[in-house]
C-alpha positions as a printed NumPy array, in Angstrom:
array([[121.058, 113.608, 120.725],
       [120.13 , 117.388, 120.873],
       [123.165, 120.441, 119.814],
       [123.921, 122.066, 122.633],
       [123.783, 125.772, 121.928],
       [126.016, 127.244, 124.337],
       [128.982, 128.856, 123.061],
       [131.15 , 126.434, 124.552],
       [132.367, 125.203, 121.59 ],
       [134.324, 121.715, 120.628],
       [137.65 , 121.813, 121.424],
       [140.202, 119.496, 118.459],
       [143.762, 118.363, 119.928],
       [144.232, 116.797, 116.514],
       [143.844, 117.521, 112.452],
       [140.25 , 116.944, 111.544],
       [140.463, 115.776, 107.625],
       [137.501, 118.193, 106.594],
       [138.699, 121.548, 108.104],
       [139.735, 124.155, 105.57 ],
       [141.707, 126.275, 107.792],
       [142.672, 130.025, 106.599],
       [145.662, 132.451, 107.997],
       [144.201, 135.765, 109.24 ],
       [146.521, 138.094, 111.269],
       [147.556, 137.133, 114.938],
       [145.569, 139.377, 117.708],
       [148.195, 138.43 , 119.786],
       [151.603, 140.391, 120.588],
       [154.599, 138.354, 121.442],
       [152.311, 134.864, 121.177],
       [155.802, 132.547, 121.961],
       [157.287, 134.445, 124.581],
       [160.418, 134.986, 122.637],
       [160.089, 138.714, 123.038],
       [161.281, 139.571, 126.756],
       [162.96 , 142.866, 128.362],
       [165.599, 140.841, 130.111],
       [166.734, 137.618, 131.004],
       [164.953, 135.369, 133.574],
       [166.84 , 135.072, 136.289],
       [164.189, 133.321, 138.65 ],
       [161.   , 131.823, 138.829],
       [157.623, 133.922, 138.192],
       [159.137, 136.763, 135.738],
       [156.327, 136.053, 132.887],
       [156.548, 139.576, 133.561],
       [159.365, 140.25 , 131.007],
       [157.583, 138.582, 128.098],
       [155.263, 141.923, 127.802],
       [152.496, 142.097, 126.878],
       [152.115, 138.964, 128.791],
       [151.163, 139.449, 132.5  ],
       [150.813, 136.793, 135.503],
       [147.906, 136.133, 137.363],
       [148.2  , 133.577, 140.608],
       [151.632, 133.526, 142.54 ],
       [154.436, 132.476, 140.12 ],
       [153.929, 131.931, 136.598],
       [157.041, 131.696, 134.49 ],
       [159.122, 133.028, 131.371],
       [161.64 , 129.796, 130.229],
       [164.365, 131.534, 127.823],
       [168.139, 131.103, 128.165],
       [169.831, 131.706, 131.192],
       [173.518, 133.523, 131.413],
       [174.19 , 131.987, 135.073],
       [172.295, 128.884, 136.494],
       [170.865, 129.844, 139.833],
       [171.414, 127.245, 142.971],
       [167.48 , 127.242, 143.673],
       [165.82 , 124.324, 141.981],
       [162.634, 126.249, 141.168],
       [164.967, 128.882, 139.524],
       [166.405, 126.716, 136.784],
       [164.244, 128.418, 133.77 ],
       [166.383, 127.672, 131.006],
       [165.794, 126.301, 127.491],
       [165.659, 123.574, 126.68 ],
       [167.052, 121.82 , 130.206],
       [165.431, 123.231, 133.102],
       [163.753, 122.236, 136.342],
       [161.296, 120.829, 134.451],
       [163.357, 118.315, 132.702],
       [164.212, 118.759, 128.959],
       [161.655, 120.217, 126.716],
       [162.691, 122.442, 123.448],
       [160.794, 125.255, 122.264],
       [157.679, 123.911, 119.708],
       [159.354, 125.81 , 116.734],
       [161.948, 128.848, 116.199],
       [162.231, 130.869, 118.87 ],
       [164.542, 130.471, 122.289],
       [161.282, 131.146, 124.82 ],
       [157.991, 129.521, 126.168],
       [156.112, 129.987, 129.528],
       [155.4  , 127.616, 132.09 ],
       [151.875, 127.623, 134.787],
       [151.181, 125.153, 137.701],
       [148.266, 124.213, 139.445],
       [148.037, 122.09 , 142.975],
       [145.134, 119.669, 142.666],
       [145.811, 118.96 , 146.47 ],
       [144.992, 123.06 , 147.848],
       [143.285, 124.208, 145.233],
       [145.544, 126.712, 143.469],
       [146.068, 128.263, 140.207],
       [148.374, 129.989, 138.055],
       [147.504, 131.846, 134.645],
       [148.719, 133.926, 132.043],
       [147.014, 137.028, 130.486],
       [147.612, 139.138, 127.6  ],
       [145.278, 141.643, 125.602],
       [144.472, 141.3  , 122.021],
       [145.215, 144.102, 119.552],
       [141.626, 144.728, 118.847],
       [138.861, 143.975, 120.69 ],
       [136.218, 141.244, 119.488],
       [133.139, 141.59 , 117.447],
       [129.97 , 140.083, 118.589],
       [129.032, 137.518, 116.361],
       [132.136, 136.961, 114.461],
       [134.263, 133.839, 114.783],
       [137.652, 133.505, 116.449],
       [140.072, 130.465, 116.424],
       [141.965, 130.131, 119.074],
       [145.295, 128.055, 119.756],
       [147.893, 127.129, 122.089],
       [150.647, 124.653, 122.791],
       [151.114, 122.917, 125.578],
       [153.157, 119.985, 126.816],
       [153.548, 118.174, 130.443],
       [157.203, 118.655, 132.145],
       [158.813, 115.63 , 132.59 ],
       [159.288, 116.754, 136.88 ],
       [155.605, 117.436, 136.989],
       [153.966, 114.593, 139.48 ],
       [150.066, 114.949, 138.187],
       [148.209, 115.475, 134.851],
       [144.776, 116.942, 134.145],
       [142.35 , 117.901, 131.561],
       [140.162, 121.138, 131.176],
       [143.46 , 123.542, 130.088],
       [141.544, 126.493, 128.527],
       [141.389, 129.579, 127.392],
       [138.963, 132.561, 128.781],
       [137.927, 135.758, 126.661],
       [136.72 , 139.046, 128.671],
       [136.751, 142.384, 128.944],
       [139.854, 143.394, 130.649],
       [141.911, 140.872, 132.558],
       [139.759, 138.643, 135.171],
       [140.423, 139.264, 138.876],
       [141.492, 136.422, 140.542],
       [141.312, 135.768, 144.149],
       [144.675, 134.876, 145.604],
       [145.961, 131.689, 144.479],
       [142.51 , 130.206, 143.879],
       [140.962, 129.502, 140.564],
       [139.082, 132.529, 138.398],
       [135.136, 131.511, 138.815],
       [134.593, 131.61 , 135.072],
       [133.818, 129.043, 132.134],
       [136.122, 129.192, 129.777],
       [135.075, 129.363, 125.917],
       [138.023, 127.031, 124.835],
       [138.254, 124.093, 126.72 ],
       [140.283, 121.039, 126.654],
       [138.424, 117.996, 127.901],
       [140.836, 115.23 , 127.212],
       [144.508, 114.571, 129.797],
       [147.167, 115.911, 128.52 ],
       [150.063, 113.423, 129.867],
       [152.642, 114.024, 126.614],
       [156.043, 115.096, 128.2  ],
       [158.246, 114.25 , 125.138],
       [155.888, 116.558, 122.176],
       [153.408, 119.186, 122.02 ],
       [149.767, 119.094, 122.091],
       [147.623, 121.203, 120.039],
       [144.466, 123.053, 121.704],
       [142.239, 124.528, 119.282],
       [138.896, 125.569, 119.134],
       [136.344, 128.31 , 117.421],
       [134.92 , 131.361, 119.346],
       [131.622, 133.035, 118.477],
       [132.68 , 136.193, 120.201],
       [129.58 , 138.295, 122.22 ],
       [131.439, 141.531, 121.386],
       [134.388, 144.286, 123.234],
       [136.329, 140.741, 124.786],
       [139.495, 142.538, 124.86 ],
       [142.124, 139.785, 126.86 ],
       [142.746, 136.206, 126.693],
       [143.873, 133.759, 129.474],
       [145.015, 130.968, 129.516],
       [145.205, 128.282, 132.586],
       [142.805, 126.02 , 134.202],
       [139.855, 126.611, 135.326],
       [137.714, 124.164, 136.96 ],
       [138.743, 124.011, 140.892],
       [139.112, 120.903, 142.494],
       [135.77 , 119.277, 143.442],
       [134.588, 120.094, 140.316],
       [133.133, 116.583, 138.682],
       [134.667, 117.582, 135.47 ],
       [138.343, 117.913, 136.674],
       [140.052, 114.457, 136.021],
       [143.42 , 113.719, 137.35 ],
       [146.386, 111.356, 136.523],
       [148.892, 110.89 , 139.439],
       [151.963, 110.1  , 137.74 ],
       [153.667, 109.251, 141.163],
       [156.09 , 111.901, 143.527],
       [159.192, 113.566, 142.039],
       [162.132, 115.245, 143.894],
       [163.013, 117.93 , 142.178],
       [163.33 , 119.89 , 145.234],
       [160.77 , 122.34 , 143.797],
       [156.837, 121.83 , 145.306],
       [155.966, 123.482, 141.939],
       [156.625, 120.165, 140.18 ],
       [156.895, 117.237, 142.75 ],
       [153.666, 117.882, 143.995],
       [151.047, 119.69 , 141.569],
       [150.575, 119.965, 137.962],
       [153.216, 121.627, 135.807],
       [152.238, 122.607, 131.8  ],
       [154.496, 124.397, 129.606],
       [152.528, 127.03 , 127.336],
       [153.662, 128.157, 123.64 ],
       [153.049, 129.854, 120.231],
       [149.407, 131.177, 121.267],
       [147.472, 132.63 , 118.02 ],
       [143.724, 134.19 , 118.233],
       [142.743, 134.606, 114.805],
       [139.314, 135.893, 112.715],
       [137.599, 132.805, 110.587],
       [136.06 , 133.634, 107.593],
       [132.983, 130.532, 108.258],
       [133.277, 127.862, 105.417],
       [130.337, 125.269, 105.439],
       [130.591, 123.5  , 102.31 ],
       [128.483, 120.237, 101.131],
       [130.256, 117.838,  98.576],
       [128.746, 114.615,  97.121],
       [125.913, 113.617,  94.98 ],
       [122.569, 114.621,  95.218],
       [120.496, 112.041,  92.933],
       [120.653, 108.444,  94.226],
       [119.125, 105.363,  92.632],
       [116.687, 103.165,  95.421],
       [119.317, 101.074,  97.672],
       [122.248, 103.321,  96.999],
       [124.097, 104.303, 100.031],
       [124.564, 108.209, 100.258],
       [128.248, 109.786, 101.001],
       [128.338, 113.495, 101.191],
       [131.706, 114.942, 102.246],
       [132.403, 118.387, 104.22 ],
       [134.827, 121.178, 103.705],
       [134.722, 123.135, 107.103],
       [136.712, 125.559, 109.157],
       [134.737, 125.669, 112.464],
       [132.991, 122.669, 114.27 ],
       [129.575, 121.065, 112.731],
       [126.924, 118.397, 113.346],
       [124.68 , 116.96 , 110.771],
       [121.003, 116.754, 110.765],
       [118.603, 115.823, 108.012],
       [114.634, 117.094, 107.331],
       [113.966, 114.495, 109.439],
       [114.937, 116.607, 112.659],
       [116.758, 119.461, 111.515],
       [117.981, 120.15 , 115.266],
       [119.031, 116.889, 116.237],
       [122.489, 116.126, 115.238],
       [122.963, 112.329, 113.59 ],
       [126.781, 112.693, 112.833],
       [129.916, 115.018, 113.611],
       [132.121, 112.667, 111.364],
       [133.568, 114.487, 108.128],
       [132.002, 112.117, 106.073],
       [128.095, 111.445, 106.462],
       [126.78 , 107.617, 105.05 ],
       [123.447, 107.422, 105.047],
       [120.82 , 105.195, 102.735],
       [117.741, 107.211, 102.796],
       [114.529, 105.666, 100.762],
       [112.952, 108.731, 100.511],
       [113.687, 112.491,  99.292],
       [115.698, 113.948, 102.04 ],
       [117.572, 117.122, 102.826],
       [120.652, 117.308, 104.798],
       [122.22 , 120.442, 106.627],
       [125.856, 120.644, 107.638],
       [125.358, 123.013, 110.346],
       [128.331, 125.294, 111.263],
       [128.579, 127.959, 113.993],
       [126.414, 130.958, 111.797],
       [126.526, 129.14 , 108.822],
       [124.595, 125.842, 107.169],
       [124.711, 124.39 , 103.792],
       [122.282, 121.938, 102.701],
       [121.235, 119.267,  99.534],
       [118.337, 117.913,  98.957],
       [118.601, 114.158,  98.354],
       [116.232, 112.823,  95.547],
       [115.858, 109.398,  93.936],
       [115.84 , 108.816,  89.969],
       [114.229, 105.141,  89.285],
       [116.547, 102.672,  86.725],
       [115.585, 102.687,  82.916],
       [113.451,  99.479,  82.617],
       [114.631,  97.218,  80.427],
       [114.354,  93.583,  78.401],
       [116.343,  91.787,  75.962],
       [114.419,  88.644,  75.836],
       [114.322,  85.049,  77.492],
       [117.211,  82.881,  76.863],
       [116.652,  81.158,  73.845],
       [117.859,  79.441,  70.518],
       [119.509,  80.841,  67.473],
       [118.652,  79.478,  63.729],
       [121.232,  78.561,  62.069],
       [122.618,  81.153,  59.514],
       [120.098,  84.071,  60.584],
       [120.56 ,  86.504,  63.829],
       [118.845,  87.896,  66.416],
       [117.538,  91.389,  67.477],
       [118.245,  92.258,  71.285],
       [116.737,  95.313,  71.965],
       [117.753,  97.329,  74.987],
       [116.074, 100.544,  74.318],
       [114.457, 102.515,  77.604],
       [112.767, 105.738,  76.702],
       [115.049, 107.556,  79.185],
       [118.475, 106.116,  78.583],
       [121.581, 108.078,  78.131],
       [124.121, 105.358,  77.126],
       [123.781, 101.635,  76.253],
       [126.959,  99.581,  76.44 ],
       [127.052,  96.03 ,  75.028],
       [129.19 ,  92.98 ,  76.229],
       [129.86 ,  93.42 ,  72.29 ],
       [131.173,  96.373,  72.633],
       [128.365,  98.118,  70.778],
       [126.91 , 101.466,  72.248],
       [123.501, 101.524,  70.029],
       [119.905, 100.254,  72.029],
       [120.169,  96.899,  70.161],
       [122.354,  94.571,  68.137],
       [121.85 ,  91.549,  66.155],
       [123.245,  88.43 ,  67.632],
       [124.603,  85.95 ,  65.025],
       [126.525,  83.757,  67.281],
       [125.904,  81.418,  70.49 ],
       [127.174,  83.206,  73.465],
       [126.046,  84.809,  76.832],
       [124.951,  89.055,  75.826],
       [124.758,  91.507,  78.156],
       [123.692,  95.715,  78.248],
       [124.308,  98.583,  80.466],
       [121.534, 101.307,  80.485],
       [122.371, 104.234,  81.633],
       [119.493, 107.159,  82.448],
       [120.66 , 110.741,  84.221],
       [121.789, 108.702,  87.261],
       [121.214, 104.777,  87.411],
       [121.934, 101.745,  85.542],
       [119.88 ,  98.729,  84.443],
       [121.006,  95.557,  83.309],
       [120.007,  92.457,  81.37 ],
       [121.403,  90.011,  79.812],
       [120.194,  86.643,  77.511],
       [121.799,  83.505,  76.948],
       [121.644,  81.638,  73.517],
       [122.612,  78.065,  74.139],
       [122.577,  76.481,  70.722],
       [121.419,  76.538,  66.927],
       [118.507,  75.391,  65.51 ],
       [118.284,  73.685,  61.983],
       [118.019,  76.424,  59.307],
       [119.233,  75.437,  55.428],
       [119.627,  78.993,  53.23 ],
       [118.319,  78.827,  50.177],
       [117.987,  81.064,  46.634],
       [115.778,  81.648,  43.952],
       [118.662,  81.302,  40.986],
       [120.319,  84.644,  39.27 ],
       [118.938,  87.532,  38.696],
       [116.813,  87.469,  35.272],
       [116.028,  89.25 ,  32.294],
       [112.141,  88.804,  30.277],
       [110.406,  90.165,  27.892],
       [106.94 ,  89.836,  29.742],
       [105.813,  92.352,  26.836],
       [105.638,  90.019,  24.427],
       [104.285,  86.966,  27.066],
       [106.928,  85.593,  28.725],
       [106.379,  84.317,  32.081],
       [109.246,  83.122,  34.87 ],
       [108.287,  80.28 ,  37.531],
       [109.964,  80.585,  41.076],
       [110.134,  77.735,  43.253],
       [110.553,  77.767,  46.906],
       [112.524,  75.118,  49.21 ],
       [111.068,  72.895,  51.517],
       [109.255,  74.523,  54.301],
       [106.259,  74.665,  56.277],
       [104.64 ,  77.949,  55.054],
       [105.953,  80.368,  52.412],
       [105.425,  84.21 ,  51.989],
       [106.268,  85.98 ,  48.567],
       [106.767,  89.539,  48.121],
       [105.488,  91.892,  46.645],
       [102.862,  89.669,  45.84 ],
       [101.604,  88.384,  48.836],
       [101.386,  84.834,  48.044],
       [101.817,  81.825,  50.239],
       [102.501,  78.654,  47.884],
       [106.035,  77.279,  47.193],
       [105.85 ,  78.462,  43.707],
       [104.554,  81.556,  41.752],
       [104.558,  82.61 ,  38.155],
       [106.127,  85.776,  37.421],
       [104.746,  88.069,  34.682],
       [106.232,  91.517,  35.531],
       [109.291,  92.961,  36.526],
       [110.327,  92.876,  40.137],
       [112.244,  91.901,  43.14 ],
       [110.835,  89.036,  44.252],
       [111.451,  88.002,  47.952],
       [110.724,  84.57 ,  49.635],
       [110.456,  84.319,  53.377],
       [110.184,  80.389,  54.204],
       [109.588,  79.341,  58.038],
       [110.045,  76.11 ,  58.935],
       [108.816,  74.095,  61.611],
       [111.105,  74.704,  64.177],
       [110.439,  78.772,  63.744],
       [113.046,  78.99 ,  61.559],
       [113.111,  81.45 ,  58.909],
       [115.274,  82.089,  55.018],
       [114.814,  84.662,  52.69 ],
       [115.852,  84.649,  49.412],
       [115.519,  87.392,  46.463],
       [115.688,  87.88 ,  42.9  ],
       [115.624,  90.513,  40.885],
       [113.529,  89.864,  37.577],
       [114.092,  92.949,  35.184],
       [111.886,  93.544,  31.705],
       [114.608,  94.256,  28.779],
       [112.515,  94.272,  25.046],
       [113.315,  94.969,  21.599],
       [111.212,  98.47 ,  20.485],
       [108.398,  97.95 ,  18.458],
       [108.091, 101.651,  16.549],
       [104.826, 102.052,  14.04 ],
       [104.758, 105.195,  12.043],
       [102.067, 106.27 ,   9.969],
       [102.527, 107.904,   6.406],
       [ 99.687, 110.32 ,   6.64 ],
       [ 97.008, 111.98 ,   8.678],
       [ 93.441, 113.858,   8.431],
       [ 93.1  , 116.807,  11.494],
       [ 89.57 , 117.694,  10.747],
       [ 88.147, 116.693,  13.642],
       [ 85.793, 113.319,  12.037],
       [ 87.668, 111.652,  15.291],
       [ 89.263, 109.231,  12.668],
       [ 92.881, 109.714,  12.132],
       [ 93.27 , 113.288,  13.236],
       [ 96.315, 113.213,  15.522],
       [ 99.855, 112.083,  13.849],
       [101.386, 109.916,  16.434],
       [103.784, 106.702,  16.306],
       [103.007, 103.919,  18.102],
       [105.943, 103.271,  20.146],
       [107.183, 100.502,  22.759],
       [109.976,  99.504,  24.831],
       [112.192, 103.001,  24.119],
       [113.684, 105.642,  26.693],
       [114.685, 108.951,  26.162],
       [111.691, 109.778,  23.534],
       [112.13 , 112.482,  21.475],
       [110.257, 113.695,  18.461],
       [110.552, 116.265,  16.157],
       [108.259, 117.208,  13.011],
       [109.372, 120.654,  10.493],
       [107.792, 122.268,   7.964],
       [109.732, 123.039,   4.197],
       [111.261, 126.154,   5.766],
       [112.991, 124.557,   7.711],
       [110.378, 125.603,  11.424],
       [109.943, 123.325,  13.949],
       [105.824, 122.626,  13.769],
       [105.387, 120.159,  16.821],
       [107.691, 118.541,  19.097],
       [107.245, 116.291,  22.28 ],
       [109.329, 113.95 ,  24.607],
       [106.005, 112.21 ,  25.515],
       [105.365, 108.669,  23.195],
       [101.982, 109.647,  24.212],
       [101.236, 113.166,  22.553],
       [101.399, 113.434,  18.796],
       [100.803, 116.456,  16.381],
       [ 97.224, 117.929,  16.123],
       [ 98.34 , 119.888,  12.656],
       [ 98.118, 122.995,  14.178],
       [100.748, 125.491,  14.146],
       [101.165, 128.269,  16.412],
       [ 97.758, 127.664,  16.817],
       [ 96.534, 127.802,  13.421],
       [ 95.894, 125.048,  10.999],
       [ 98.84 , 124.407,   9.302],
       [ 98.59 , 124.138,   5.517],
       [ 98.426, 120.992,   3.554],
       [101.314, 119.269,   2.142],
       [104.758, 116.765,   3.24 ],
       [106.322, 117.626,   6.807],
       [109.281, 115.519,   7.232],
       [109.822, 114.181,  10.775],
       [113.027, 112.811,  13.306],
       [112.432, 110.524,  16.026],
       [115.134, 109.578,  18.639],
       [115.23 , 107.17 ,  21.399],
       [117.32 , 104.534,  23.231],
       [116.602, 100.937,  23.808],
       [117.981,  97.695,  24.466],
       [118.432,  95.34 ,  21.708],
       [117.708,  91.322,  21.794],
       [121.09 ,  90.776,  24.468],
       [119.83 ,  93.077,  26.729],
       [122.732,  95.788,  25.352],
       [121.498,  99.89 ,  25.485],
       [121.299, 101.263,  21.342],
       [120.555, 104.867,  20.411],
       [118.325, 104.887,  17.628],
       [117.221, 107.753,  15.335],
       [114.405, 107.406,  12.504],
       [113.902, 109.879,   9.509],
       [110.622, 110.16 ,   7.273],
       [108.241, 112.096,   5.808],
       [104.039, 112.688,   7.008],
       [101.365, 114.115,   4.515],
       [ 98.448, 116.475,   6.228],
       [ 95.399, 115.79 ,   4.265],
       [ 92.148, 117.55 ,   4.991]])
C-alpha cells in the first residue's frame, strides 16, 4: 500500500514499544482545568477554567461543588456528578466535560490558545484524556483535536467544517478509565489555538456510533447524545528521533530483524519501493536474498541500513573413516577467512589430531557466518608399533658398521637415506627413521639415534723443512676424533711463533712474516675427546719440533 502524505497523521490510544518519547514544555495554560476563577455552580461555565473558552451551547467545568443544585444537568461535581462517578485522571480536583447529539447534529467544543504560536515544519505532540460518562446513552469515534489560527467560528450548535490534524478513529466506550489520544503534528506555521471536540457531522461515512441504550438522568445532555469527559491536555515540541537498530550483514537464509527507536509515527520501505510502506510494526522481519536497503521513514526524518550478505567459510574435515591403531589423525578445519574455530574437543586451533574413536565436530566462524562439519571414526584398524632398539654408539672411523631391521610390513621408507628395504647398514652417524605401511594403510615409525664416539688418533712429527721443495714444509699433526683444538708452538724466548684452533692449518716457519731461524721450538697441543666408554677427557700434549732448512 502507498503512505498517504497528508498531514493527517496516526493517531496511538495505546504505548507503542518503539517510541522514545521526550518532555518539552506544555504550550498549554491550565491543561486539567484545575485552575478556575470560581466555583461551578451550573452547567456550561468552562468559562471559569481560563484560558479555556466554550464553543457550541454548553460545554462544562466539573470541580467541586459547595451546594448541589436541584437541576440534574447542574450536578458538576467531582468525582459524583450527573454523569455518574468518574475521578479526575491524576492530581488535581477539575476536568471538563463536551456533548454531541448524533440524532440533530450538534456539537460542543473547547478552545484554548497556546503560549506560542507554531512553526511550520516543526513537530508537535499532542494529547488528551478522555473517558465516556457512565449516563451518556451513545459512543463514537473521531474525538480530535484542530490547530488554527485564532479560534474557529462555529455556526450555532452545528459542527466546525474542518479536518482535524489529531484524530481518533477507534470508539471510545471506557466509562470506568481513561483513554489516551495522542498523535504528532507537522505544524504549517502561526497555528495559534487548539480545540478539541468532534468533528465529523452526522452523515459523514466516517462517524461510527455505539447506542448503549436510553438513560434517565433527567438531563437530554446525557440520556440522549454523546457525553465525553476531557482532561490533562499537553501540546508539546518533538525533537524527531528515527533510529535503526539490528544487524546489517546476514549470511544466505538468515531472517533479518531490525528494531526502531521512534518518537513520531513511521512506515517501512526497502530499495525495493522506497515509497511503498511494507510494515508499521516496531520490529521489521524480513529474509531478503539479495543486498537491500531499508528506510524507517519518520515525519521529516529517515534512517536507513543497507543489508548485505557475507557467504560461510567453506570447509572439510574429511569422510568418515577408520583410525590405526596407536597413530592419530589430522582434521583440518582451516578456511582462509575464518575468525574462530571451535572443536567438539574443545580445541580453538584450525585442526587437531584425533587419537580416539568418536564423532568430531568444528565451528568456523568468518566476520559474520558459521560453517560446520563434522567426521565420524567408527573403529581401529590393525597397527603393531614397533622400534629399532636403543640408541647406539660406533666408531664408524675405524669401520664399524650397524644393521637395522624393520618389522613386518608391506613397504618400508628409511630416513635420511631414502631406502625402501626392511633392513639397511649403517656406516655414519645419524637419526635413523623407519616409516612402515602396512596393508591396510597403516603406518609406524620408529627412530634411533646412532652417534660416532672414537678414541683420538694424534701423529706428531719431530721435525720439518719450510723451503718450499713441497716435501715436508708445513709442521702440522695429524689429528682425529678431538674437539676443542688448540695449538700452540714458542720460540726460546719464550714468543708465541704460530698458533691455530684449526687441526687443519699447521706452521709455515715463518714469523711475523719472516723466516724464522733454525733451531728447537717446543710446542702444546690441547683438545678434548672421548675415551673407549664413550666418557669426555681433556688432553694436553708437550714436545719439541726442529726447523731444518
Amino acid at each position: 500500500m502507498k503512505l498517504n502524505k497528508h498531514l493527517i497523521l496516526l493517531i496511538f490510544t495505546a504505548c507503542i514499544l518503539c517510541v522514545h518519547t521526550s518532555r518539552a514544555q506544555n504550550l498549554l495554560i491550565n491543561p486539567g482545568f484545575e485552575n478556575f476563577s470560581g466555583s461551578p455552580t451550573l452547567q456550561g461555565q468552562l468559562n471559569l477554567a481560563t484560558p479555556w473558552v466554550p464553543l457550541g451551547s454548553t460545554p462544562d467545568l466539573y470541580a467541586p461543588q459547595v451546594n448541589l443544585p436541584i437541576q440534574p444537568c447542574d450536578v458538576i461535581n467531582t468525582p459524583y456528578n450527573v454523569g455518574g462517578y468518574t475521578p479526575v485522571r491524576v492530581g488535581g480536583n477539575a476536568y471538563a466535560g463536551i456533548s454531541a447529539d448524533p440524532l440533530n447534529n450538534t456539537r460542543e467544543y473547547i478552545s484554548s490558545p497556546l503560549t506560542v504560536s507554531l512553526n511550520a515544519g516543526e513537530l508537535y505532540r499532542v494529547e488528551f484524556w478522555v473517558q465516556l460518562a457512565d449516563s451518556s446513552r451513545f459512543a463514537c469515534n473521531r474525538l480530535g483535536a484542530y490547530f488554527s489560527n485564532g479560534a474557529p467560528v462555529q455556526a450555532g450548535n452545528t459542527p466546525i467544517n474542518f479536518i482535524p490534524q489529531i484524530e481518533n478513529p477507534n470508539i471510545i466506550n471506557d466509562t470506568s478509565d481513561w483513554t489516551l489520544i495522542t498523535g504528532i503534528y507537522q505544524a504549517s506555521g502561526t497555528e495559534n489555538y487548539i480545540t478539541i471536540g468532534i468533528f465529523r457531522a452526522d452523515g459523514s461515512p466516517l462517524l461510527q456510533r455505539q447506542d448503549l441504550g436510553s438513560k434517565s438522568t433527567g438531563c437530554d445532555a446525557f440520556d440522549d447524545a454523546i457525553y465525553y469527559f476531557i482532561d490533562d491536555v499537553v501540546v508539546r515540541p518533538v525533537n524527531e528521533v528515527v533510529e535503526i537498530d539490528g544487524d546489517s550483514v546476514l549470511c544466505p537464509g538468515d531472517v533479518l530483524n531490525l528494531f526502531c527507536t521512534v518518537n513520531v509515527p513511521f512506515w517501512w520501505s526497502n530499495s525495493n519501493d522506497p515509497t511503498d510502506t511494507i510494515s508499521t510494526l516496531p520490529i521489521l522481519i524480513a529474509t531478503p536474498t539479495t543486498p537491500t536497503t531499508y528506510y524507517l521513514n519518520g515525519i521529516a526524518k529517515i534512517d536507513s541500513v543497507k543489508v548485505t550478505f557475507v557467504n560461510p567459510p567453506v570447509i572439510n574435515i574429511g569422510p568418515d573413516t577408520l583410525l590405526c591403531l596407536n597413530d592419530s589423525i589430522k582434521l583440518d578445519g582451516f578456511a582462509s577467512d575464518a575468525v574462530s574455530y571451535n572443536w567438539s574437543t574443545g580445541d580453538t586451533t584450525s585442526f587437531i589430531q584425533a587419537k580416539d574413536t568418536g564423532v568430531y565436530y568444528v565451528d568456523v566462524y568468518n566476520t559474520g557466518c558459521l560453517s560446520s562439519d563434522t567426521v565420524v571414526i567408527s573403529d581401529y584398524l590393525e597397527n603393531d608399533l614397533f622400534d629399532l632398539g636403543a640408541d647406539s654408539t660406533y666408531c664408524f672411523f675405524n669401520g664399524d658398521t650397524l644393521y637395522l631391521n624393520g618389522p613386518s610390513a608391506d613397504s618400508y621408507l628409511w630416513q635420511p637415506t631414502g631406502e625402501t628395504t626392511p633392513s639397511i647398514t649403517v656406516i655414519a652417524p645419524a637419526i635413523y627413521t623407519l616409516t612402515a605401511t602396512k596393508s591396510n594403510g597403516c603406518k609406524s615409525t620408529a627412530l634411533i639415534s646412532v652417534k660416532e664416539i672414537c678414541e683420538p688418533n694424534v701423529f706428531i712429527p719431530s721435525a720439518f723443512t719450510p723451503d718450499d721443495d713441497g716435501i715436508n714444509d708445513v709442521f702440522l699433526p695429524t689429528i682425529n676424533n678431538v674437539e676443542n683444538f688448540n695449538f700452540r708452538i714458542q720460540n726460546r724466548r719464550g714468543q708465541t711463533v704460530f698458533f691455530s684452533e684449526d687441526a687443519s692449518k699447521g706452521w709455515d716457519g715463518k714469523f711475523n712474516g719472516v723466516d724464522a731461524p733454525i733451531g728447537v721450538y717446543v710446542y702444546r697441543l690441547n683438545y678434548l675427546a672421548f675415551d673407549a666408554e664413550g666418557s669426555k677427557i681433556k688432553e694436553k700434549i708437550l714436545g719439541t719440533i726442529t726447523l731444518i732448512r
